[in-house]
N, C-alpha and C positions, 0 to 999 in steps of 0.2 A: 504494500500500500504506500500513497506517495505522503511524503511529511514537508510540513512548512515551518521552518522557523519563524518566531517572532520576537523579532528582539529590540527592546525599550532601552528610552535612557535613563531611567530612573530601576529600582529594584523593583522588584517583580515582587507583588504581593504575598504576604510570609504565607496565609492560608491557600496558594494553589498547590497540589497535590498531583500526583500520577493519576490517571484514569478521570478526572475533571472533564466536562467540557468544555470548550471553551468557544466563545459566539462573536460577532461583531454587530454595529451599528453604524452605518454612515450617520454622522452627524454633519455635515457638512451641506445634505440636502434638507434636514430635521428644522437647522437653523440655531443648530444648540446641543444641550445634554437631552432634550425632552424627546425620548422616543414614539411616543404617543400611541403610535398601531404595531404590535407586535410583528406584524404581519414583515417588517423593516430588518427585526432581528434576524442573520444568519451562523445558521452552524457552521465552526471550523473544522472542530472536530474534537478528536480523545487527547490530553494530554498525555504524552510517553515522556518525556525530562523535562526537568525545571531546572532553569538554571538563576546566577544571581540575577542578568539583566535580562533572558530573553523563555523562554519556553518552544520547547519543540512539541506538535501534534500531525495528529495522521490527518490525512486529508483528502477526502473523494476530489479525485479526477472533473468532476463538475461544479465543484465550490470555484467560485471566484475569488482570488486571497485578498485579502485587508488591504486598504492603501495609510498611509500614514496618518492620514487625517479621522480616523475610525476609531471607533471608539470599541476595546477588546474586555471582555468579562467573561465570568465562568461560572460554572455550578455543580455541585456537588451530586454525586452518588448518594441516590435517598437509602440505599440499601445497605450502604456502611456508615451513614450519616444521617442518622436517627437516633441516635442513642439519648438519654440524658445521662446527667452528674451521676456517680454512683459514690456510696462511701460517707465519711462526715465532716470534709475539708475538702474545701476547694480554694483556689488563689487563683485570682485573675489578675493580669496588670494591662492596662489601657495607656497606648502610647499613641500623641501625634508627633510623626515623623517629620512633618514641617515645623523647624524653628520662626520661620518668616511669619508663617499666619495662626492665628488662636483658632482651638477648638473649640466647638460647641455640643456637648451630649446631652441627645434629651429624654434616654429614656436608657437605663439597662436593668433586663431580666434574666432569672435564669429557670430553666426546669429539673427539678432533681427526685431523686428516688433515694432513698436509705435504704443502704443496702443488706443494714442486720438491725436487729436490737434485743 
């Protein structure tokens, strides 16, 4: 099967994984980030390596590849990525990687299961 690199100038988001999807968006005919009709969103394909700047995926012979200006995102496997919390501790740490701009969070949950008692 045939594979496309895609490589960023910036790192590659810590949560992409092997077996990910991963899709595009022209934003450039959108007018923005607002994708509006799904119908816009296309499959690249399977992620097979992640690297620090780029990601490699497999790619049907009839996908048209990304141009720079597109906008690249992924999604997880519901079938190993379902789980919740298990246990009686958990630790999160929440980082914004831009020094330049402030973040704003407006909401964190989580769903958890105990796993004994």
């Amino acid at each position: 099967m045939p594979t496309i690199t895609l490589n960023f100038s910036g790192v590659v988001q810590s949560s992409v994984q092997i077996n990910d999807i991963a899709y595009y968006v022209d934003t450039s005919q959108l007018g923005g980030f607002d994708t509006g009709n799904s119908s816009n969103i296309v499959r690249i394909g399977s992620v097979i390596s992640v690297g620090v700047n780029n990601i490699v995926c497999n790619i049907d012979s009839s996908t048209v590849p990304p141009s720079t200006s597109d906008f690249i995102m992924f999604s997880k496997d519901n079938s190993a990525n379902m789980s919740s919390l298990l246990g009686y501790f958990a630790k999160i740490k929440l980082v914004n990687d831009d020094p330049n701009e402030a973040g704003e969070l407006f909401s964190v949950s989580a769903n958890y299961f105990e796993s004994s008692k």
